[in-house]
C-alpha positions in Angstrom: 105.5 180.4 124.7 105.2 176.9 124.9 105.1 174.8 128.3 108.1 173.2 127.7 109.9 176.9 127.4 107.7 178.1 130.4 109.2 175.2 132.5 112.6 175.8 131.6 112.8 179.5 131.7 111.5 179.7 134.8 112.6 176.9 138.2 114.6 175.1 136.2 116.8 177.7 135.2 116.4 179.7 138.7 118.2 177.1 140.5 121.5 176.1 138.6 121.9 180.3 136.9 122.5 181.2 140.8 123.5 184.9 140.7 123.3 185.4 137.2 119.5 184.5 137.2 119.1 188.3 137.9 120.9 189.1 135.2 118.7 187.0 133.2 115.6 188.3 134.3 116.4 191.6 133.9 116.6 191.6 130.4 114.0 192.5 127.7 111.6 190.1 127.3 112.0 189.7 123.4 115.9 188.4 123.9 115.3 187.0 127.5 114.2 183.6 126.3 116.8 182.7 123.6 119.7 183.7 126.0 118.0 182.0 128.9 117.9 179.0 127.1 121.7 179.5 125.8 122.5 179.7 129.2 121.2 176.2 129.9 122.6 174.7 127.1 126.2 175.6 127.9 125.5 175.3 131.8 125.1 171.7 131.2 127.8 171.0 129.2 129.8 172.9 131.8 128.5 170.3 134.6 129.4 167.4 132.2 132.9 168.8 131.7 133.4 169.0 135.2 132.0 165.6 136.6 135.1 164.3 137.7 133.5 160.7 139.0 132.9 159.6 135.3 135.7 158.9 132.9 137.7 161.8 131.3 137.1 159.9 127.9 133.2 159.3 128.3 132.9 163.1 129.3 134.5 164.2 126.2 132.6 161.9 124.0 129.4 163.4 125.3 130.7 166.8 124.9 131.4 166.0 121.3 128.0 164.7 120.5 126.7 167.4 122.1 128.6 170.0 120.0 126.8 170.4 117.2 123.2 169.4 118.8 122.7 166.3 116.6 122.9 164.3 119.0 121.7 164.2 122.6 123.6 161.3 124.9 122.7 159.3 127.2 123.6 161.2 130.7 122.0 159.2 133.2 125.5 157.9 134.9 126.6 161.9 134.7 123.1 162.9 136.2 123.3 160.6 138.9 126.9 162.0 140.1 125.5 165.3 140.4 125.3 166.7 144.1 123.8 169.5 142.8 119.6 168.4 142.4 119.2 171.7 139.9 122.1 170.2 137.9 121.0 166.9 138.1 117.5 167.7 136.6 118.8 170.0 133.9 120.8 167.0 132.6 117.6 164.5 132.8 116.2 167.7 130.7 118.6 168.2 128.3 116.4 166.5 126.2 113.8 169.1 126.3 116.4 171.6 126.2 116.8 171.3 122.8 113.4 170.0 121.9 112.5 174.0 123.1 115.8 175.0 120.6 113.4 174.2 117.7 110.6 176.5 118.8 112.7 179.6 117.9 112.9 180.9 114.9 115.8 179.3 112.4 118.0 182.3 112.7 117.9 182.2 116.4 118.3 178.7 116.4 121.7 178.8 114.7 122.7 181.6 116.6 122.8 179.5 120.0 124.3 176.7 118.2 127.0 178.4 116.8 127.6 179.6 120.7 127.3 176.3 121.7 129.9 174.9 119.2 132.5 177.2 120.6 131.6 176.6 124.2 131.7 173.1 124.0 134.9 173.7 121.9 136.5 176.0 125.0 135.4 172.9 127.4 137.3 170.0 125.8 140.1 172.5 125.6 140.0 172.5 129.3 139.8 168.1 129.2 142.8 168.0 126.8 144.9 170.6 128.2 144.8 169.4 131.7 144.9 165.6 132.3 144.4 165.6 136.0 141.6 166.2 138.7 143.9 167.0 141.6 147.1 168.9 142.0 148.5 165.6 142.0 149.0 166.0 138.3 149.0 169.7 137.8 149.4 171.6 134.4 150.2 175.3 133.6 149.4 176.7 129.8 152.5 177.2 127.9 151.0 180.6 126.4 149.3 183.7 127.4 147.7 183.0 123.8 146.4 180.1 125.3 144.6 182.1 128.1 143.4 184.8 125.4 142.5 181.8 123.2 140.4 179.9 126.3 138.8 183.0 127.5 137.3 183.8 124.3 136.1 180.5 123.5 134.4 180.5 127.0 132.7 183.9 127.1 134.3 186.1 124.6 131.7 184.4 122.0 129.1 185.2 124.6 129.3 188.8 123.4 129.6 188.0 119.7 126.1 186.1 120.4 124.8 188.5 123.0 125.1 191.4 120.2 123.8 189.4 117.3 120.7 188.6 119.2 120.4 192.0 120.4 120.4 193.4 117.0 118.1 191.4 115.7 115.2 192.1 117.8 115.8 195.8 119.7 114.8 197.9 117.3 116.3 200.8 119.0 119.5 199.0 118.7 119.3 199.4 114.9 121.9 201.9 113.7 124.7 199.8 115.9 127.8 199.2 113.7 127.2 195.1 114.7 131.2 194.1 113.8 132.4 197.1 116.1 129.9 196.5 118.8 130.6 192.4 118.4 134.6 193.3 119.0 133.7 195.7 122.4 131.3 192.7 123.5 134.2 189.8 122.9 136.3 192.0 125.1 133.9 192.1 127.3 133.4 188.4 128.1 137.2 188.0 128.4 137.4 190.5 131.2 134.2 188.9 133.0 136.0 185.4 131.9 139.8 186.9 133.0 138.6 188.1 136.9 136.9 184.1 137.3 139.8 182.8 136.5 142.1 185.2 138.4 139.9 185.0 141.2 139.9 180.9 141.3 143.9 179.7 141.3 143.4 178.3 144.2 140.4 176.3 143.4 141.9 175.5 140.1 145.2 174.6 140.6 144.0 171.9 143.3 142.1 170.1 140.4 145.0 169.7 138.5 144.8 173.6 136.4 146.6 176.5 136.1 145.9 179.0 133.5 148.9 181.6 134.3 152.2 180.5 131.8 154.7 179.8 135.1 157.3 177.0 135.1 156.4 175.9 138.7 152.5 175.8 139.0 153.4 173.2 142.2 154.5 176.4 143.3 151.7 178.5 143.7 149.9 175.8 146.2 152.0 177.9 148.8 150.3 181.2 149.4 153.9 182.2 150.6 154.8 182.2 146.8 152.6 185.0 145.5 155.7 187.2 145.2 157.6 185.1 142.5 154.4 186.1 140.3 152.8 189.5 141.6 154.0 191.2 138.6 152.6 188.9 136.3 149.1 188.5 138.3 149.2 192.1 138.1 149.7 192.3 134.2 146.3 190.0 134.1 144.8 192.2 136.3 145.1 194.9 134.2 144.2 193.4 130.9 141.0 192.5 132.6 140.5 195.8 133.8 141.4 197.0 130.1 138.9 194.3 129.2 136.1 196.0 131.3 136.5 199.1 129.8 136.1 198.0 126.4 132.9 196.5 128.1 131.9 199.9 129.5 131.9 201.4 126.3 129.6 198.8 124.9 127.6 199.5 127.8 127.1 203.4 127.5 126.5 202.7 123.3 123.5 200.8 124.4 120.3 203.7 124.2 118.6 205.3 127.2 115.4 204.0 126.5 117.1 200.3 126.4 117.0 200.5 130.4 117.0 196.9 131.0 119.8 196.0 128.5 121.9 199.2 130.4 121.5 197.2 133.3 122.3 193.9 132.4 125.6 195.1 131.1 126.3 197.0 134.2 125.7 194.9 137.1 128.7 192.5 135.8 131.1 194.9 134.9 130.7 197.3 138.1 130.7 193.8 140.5 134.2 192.6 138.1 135.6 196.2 138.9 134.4 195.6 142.8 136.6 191.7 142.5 139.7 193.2 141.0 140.0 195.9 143.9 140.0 193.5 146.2 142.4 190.8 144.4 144.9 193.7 144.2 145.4 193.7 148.0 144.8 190.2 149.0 146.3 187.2 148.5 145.2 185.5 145.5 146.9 182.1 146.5 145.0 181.4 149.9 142.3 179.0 149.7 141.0 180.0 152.8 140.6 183.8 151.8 138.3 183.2 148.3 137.7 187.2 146.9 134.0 187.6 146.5 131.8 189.7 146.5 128.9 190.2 149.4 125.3 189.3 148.3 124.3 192.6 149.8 126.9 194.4 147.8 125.6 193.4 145.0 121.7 194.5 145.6 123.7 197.7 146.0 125.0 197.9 142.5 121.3 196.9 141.2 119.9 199.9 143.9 122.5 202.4 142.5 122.4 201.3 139.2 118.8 201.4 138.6 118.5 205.0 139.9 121.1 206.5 137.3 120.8 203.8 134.9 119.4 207.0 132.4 121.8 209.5 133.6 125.4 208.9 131.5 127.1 211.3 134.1 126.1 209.3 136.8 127.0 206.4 135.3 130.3 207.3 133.9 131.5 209.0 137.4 130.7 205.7 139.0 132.3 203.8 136.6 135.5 205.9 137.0 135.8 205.6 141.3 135.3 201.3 140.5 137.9 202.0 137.9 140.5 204.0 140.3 140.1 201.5 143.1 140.5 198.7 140.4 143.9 199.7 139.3 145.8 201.2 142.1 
């Protein structure tokens, strides 16, 4: 590999993947660098979507240049709002970003811009749908179609792409029906998608978004007002829980011998199981009680999940007590 790969696989991507650099690095080698670099991509379209100190319109111009990777704007003005010095340097390097794009092979290539095209896509969906930065001026969707629709766009594709990709160079992978395993892994984004955004009201209704259909989102910047929507917070609870499942089962059709795949799947899903617990007994309105969970925790899942990660028994039974405390 190439310098220019080396460099970005490696700090760069270390300090603005934050938790889900482990994810990253756990995977096999022969997949870990086009989905690293995937990663990038969409990250820093991500920060330019959400640089509220330049203009909603300049934003969304960049984003549509970016789209289709044919053209690579001047950022500067976004990279110098960034408080983040990771973030800030991947935009001054977006450059070589997609200069190391073009040392893959074509068919790899095109598969990250295809998932690029969609992200970006899910990204000015989030400009145009919601005008404001602050709650001053906040929206609700009209549709839960419009939550299934955005969820997919933003990480539903993700396992569309993730599968391809896998397919393509695991041999042991092989003998996967690709559109049924493709379907299980779009689920599977949408759940990991679904718990973020059930987990961040709060955060996002107080820069001007809400993605629950209510006719009052002024509403829910009252804690006290969680009752007038449990039952629907619950309904999205569950579909995210029936989300994960669908991811489980993509997870226990991956092989044995595919160890590191197994546990790239797994951390996610049993760490999404470990959030919706807790969101069913707190408060998801209180800014001031944000649902995570504990960095320790989650060496726990990699601990425990590395031990069984070849014993389906194990694995399943595990699965199942998340599951039970996920839905009660």
């Amino acid at each position: 590999m190439v310098t220019t790969q080396t460099e970005l696989i490696g700090p760069l991507l270390r300090g603005v993947s934050r938790s889900f650099y482990l994810t990253l690095r756990v995977l096999p080698p022969a997949i870990r660098p086009q989905i690293s670099l995937a990663y990038l991509l969409a990250r820093a379209t991500d920060t330019i979507a959400d640089t509220k100190a330049v203009p909603r319109a300049k934003r969304t111009v960049a984003l549509q240049q970016l789209q289709n990777l044919s053209h690579v704007p001047d950022l500067g003005a976004i990279a110098e709002q960034q408080t983040s010095p990771a973030e800030k340097q991947l935009l001054e390097r977006l450059e070589d970003c997609v200069i190391a794009l073009g040392q893959f092979d074509e068919a790899d290539a095109r598969r990250i811009q295809e998932l690029l095209k969609i992200i970006v896509g899910g990204q000015i969906f989030d400009l145009q749908q919601f005008p404001g930065e602050t709650e001053k001026k906040l929206v609700a969707l009209s549709s839960d179609e419009e939550l299934d629709r955005y969820t997919y766009m933003v990480a539903g594709c993700v396992g569309e792409f993730w599968t391809k990709m896998c397919v393509a160079h695991l041999p042991a992978l092989r003998d996967w029906n690709v559109d049924e395993m493709c379907q299980l892994g779009v689920r599977f984004g949408k759940g990991l998608q679904l718990v973020n955004v059930l987990r961040d009201i709060p955060k996002d209704l107080r820069i001007g978004r809400c993605y629950l259909r209510v006719k009052d989102p002024r509403a829910l910047l009252d804690p006290e007002n969680f009752e007038a929507i449990r039952a629907l917070y619950a309904r999205w609870l569950d579909t995210a829980v029936d989300h994960l499942d669908a991811g489980w089962q993509y997870t226990m059709k991956i092989p044995r011998s595919e160890t590191r795949l197994r546990l790239a799947c797994i951390w996610p899903i049993w760490i999404g199981l470990m959030t919706v617990a807790r969101l069913r007994v707190e408060n998801p309105l209180d800014p001031e009680r944000r649902v995570k969970v504990l960095r320790g925790e989650v060496y726990g899942v990699m601990v425990r999940s590395f031990l069984t990660s070849r014993n389906d028994g194990a694995l399943n039974g595990r699965y199942k007590s998340l599951r039970a405390g996920a839905i009660r």
